[in-house]
ROLO-716742 format. One record per residue (C-alpha): x, y, z. Coordinates in Angstrom, 1 decimal. Layout:
{xx=X; yy=Y; zz=Z}
...
This chain:
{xx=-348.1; yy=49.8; zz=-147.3}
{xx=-344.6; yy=48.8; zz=-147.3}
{xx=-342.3; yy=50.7; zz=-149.5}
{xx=-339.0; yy=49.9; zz=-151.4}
{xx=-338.5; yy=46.7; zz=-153.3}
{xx=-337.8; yy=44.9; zz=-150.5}
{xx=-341.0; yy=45.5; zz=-148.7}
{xx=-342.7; yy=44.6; zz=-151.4}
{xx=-341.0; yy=41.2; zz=-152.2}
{xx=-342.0; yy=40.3; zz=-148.4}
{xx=-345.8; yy=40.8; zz=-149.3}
{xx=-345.0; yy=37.7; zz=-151.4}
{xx=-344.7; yy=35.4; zz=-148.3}
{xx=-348.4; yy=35.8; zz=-147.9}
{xx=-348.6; yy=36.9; zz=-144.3}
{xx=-349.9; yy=40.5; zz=-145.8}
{xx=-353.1; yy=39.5; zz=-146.9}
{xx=-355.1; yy=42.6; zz=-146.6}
{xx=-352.3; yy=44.5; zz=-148.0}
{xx=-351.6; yy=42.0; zz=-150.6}
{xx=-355.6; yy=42.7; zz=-151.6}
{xx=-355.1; yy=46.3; zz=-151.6}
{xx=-351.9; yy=46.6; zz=-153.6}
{xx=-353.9; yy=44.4; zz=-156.1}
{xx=-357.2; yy=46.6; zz=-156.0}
{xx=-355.4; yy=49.7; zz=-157.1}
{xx=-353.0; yy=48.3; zz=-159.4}
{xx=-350.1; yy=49.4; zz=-157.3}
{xx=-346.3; yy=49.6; zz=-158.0}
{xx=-344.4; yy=46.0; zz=-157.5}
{xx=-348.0; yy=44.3; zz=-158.0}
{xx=-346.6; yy=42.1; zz=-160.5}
{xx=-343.6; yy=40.9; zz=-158.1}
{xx=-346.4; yy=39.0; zz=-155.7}
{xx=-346.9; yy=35.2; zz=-157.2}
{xx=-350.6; yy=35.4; zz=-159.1}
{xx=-352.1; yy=32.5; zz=-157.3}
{xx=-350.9; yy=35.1; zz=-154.2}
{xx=-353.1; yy=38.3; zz=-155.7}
{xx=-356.3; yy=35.9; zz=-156.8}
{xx=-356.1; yy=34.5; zz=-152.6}
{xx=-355.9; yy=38.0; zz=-151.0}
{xx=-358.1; yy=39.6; zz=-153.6}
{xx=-361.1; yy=36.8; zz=-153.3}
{xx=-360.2; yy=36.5; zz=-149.7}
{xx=-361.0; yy=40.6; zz=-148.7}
{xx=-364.0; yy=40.7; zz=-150.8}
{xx=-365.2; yy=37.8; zz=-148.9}
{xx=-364.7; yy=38.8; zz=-145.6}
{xx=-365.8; yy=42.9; zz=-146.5}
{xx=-369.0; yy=41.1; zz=-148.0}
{xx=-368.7; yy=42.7; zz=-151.3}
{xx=-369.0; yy=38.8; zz=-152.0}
{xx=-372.1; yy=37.8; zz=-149.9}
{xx=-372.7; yy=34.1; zz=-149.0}
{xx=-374.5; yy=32.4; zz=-151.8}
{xx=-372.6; yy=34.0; zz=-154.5}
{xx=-371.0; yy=31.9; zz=-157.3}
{xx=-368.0; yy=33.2; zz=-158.7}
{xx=-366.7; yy=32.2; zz=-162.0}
{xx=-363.1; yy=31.7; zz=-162.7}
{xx=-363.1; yy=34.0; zz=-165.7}
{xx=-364.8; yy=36.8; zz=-163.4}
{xx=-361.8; yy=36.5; zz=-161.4}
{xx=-359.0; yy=35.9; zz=-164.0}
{xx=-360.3; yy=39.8; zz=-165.2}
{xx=-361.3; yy=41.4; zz=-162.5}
{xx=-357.1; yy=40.1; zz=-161.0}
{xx=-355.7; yy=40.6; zz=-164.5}
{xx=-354.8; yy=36.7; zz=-164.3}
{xx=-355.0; yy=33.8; zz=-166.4}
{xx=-357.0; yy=31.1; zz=-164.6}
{xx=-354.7; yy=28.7; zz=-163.6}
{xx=-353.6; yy=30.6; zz=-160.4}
{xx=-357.4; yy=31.3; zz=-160.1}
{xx=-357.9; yy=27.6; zz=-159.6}
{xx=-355.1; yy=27.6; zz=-157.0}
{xx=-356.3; yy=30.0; zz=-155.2}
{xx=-360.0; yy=28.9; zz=-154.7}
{xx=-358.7; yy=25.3; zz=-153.7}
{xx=-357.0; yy=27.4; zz=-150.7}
{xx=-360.4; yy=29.2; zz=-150.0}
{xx=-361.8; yy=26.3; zz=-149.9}
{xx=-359.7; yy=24.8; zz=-147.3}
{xx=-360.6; yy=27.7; zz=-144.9}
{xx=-364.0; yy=27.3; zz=-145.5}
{xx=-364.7; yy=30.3; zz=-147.2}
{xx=-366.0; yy=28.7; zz=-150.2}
{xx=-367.7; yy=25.1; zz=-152.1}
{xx=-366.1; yy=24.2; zz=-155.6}
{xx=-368.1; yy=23.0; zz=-157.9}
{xx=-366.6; yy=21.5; zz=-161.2}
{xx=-367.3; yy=24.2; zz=-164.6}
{xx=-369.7; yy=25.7; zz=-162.1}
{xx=-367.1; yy=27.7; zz=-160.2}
{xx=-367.0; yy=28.5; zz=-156.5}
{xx=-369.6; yy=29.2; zz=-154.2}
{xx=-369.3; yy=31.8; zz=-151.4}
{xx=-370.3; yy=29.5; zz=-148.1}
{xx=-373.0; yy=31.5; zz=-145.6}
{xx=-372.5; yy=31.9; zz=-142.1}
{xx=-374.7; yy=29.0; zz=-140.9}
{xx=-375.9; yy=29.0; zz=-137.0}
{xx=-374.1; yy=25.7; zz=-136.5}
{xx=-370.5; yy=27.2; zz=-137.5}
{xx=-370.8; yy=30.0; zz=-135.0}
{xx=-371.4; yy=27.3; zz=-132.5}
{xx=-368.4; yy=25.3; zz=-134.2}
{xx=-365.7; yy=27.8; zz=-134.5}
{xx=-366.2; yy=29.9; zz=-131.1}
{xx=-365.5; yy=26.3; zz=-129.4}
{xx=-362.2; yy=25.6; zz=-131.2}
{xx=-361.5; yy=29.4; zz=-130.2}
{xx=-361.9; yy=28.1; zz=-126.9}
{xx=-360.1; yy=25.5; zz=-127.1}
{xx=-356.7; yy=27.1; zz=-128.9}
{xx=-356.8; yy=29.8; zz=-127.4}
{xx=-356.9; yy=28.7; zz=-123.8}
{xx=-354.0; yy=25.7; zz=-124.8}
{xx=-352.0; yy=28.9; zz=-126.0}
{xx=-352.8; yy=31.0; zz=-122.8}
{xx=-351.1; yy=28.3; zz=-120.7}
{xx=-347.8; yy=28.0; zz=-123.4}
{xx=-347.3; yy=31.3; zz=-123.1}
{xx=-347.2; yy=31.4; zz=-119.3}
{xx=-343.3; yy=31.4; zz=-118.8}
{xx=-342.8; yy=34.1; zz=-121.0}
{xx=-345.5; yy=36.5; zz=-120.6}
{xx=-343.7; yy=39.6; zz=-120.3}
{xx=-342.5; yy=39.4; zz=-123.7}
{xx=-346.2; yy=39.6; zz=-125.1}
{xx=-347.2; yy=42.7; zz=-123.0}
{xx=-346.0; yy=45.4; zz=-125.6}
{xx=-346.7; yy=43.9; zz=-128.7}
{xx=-350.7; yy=43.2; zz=-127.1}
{xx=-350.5; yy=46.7; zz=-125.3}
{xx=-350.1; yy=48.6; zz=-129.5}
{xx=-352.7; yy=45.9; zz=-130.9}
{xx=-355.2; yy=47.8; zz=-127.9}
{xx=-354.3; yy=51.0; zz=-129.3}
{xx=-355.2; yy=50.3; zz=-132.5}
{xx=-358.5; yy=49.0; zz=-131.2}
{xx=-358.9; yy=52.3; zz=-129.6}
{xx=-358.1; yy=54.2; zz=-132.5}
{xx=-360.2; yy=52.3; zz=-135.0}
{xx=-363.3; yy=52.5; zz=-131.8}
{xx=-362.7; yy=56.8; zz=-132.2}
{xx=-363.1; yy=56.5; zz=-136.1}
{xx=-366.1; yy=53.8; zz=-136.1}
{xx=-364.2; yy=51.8; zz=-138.6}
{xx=-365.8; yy=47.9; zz=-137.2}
{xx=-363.8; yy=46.3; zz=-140.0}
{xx=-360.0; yy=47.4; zz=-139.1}
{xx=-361.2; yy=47.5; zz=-135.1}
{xx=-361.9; yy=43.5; zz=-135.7}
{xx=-358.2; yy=43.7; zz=-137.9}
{xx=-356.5; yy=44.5; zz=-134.7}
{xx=-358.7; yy=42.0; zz=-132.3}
{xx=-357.2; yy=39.7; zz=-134.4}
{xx=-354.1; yy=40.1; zz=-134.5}
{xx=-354.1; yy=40.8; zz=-130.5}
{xx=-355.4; yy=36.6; zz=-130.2}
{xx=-353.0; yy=35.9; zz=-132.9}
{xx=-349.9; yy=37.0; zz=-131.1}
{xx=-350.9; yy=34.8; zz=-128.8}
{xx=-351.4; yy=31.8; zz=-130.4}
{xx=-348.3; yy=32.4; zz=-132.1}
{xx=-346.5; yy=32.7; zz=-129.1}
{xx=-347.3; yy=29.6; zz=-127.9}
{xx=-344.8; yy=28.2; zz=-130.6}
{xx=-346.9; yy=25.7; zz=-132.3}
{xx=-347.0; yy=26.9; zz=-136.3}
{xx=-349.8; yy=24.0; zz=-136.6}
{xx=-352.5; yy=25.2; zz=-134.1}
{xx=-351.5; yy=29.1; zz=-135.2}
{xx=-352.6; yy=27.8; zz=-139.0}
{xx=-355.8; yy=26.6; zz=-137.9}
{xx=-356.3; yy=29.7; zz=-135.6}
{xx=-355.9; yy=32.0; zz=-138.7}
{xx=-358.3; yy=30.4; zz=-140.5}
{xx=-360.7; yy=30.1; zz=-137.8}
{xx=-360.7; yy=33.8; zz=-137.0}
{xx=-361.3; yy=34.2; zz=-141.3}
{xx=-364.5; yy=33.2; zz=-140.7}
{xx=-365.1; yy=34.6; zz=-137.4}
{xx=-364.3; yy=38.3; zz=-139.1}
{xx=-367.0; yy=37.7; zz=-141.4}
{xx=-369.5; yy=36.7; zz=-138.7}
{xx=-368.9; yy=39.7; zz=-136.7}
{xx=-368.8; yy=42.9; zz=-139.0}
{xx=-372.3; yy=43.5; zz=-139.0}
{xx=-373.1; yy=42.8; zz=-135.4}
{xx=-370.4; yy=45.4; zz=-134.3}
{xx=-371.5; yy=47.8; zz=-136.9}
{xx=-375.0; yy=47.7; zz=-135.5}
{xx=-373.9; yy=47.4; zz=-132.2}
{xx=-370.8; yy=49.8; zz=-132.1}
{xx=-370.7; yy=49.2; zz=-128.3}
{xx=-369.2; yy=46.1; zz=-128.3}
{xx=-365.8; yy=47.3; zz=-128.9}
{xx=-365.8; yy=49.4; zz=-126.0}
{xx=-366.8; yy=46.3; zz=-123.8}
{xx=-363.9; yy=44.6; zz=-126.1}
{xx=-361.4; yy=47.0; zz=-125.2}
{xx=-361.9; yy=46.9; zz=-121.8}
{xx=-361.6; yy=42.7; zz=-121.9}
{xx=-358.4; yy=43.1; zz=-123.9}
{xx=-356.8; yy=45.6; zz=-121.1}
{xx=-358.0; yy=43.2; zz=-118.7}
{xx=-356.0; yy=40.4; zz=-120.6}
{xx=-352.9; yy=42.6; zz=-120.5}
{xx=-352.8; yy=43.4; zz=-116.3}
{xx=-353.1; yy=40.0; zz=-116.0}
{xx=-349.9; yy=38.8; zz=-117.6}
{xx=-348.4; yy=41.3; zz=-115.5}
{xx=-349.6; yy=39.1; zz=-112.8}
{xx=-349.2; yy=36.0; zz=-110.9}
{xx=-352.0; yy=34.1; zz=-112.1}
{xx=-352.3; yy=31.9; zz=-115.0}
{xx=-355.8; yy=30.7; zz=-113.7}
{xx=-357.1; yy=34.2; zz=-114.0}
{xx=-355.9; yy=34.7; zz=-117.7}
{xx=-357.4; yy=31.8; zz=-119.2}
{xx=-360.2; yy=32.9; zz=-117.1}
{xx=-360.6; yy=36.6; zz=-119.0}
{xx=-359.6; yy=33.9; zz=-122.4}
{xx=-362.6; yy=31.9; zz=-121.7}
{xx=-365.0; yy=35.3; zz=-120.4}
{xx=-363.9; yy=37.3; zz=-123.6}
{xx=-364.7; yy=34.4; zz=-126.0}
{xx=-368.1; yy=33.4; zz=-124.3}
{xx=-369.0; yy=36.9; zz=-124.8}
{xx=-368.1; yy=36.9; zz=-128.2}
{xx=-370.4; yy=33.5; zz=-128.8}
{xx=-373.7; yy=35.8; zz=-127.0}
{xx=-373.0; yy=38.9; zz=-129.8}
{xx=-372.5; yy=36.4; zz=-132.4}
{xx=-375.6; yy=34.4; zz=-131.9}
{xx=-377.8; yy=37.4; zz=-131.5}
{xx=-376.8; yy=38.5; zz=-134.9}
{xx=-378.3; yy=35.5; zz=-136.2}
């Protein structure tokens, strides 16, 4: 967590989401510096992607206004924003419905993974070797959270390895629509790795092959391992189903 006032006030830009969640969960110094609407989005958000809200679960705005120590207009704010990453289904004085991971959405958002993510593996060409340290840390974390069997900060720091990516590629549009994509990819793959707790050794070995190949000469062979990695990703997915 940051510390000083100054780490705090960045959490208000949103980007800490997680952190934003966890500061609001334990009722932590500077909580009441982040914006409400802010603390109801991270809070809801975690929950939903840690499952503590399961798909099919309707949440009431009052439920939230409490459990955030909120009134409910921010509540309403924030739920209209889960709802436009397709975490959840408003439904007037009913509240909001936690969406399930539906067979046809796998399907759906491994192909616009495909289809980002390769587009931001040839933008980032040129400058490659700026990327290679930032992606060589996020594969330490990996192996890190792979020693302490913790599925849910090893997929943390999967993420954020593609998202450096897709930010690099300079387009604040497409890295938007990424984030929200990989939202609901988290969700879908907690309880495949946590079954399967090999898959993030075969994922650490795809991500280090990633990162030799930008030391390379071959654009053709990194979108390549972009395509292989994601392709495997769509065959643990769909045999969670």
């Amino acid at each position: 967590m940051a510390t000083g006032d100054a780490g705090r006030d960045a959490l208000t830009l949103g980007d800490e989401t997680a952190e934003i969640a966890r500061v609001v969960v334990e009722a932590a110094p500077g909580v009441e510096k982040i914006p409400a609407a802010e603390r109801v989005y991270a809070y809801v958000k975690a929950a939903i992607l840690d499952r503590a809200y399961p798909g099919g679960e309707l949440l009431t705005e009052g439920e939230l206004a409490t459990a955030v120590g909120v009134s409910r207009t921010p509540v309403r704010e924030a739920l209209l924003r889960l709802e436009e990453s397709g975490l959840v289904k408003l439904y007037p004085k009913k509240g909001a419905l936690v969406l399930p991971v539906l067979p046809q959405e796998i399907d759906d958002v491994l192909e616009a993974r495909e289809l980002l993510e390769t587009h931001a593996a040839a933008k980032v060409w040129p400058r490659r070797k700026q990327l290679i340290e930032a992606l060589t840390e996020r594969v330490d974390e990996m192996r890190a959270h792979r020693k302490a069997n913790d599925a849910k900060r090893f997929l943390e720091a999967d993420r954020a390895f593609h998202e450096a990516i897709v930010d690099a590629a300079g387009n604040q549009i497409l890295a938007k629509l990424y984030n929200s994509l990989r939202d609901r990819q988290v969700r879908m793959g907690v309880p495949g790795i946590e079954v399967q707790p090999a898959r993030m050794d075969k994922s650490i070995t795809a991500h280090q092959e990633m990162i030799e190949a930008l030391g390379g000469n071959s654009v053709k062979r990194f979108r390549e391992l972009v395509i292989a990695h994601i392709e495997t990703a769509a065959t643990d997915l769909r045999g969670t189903r």
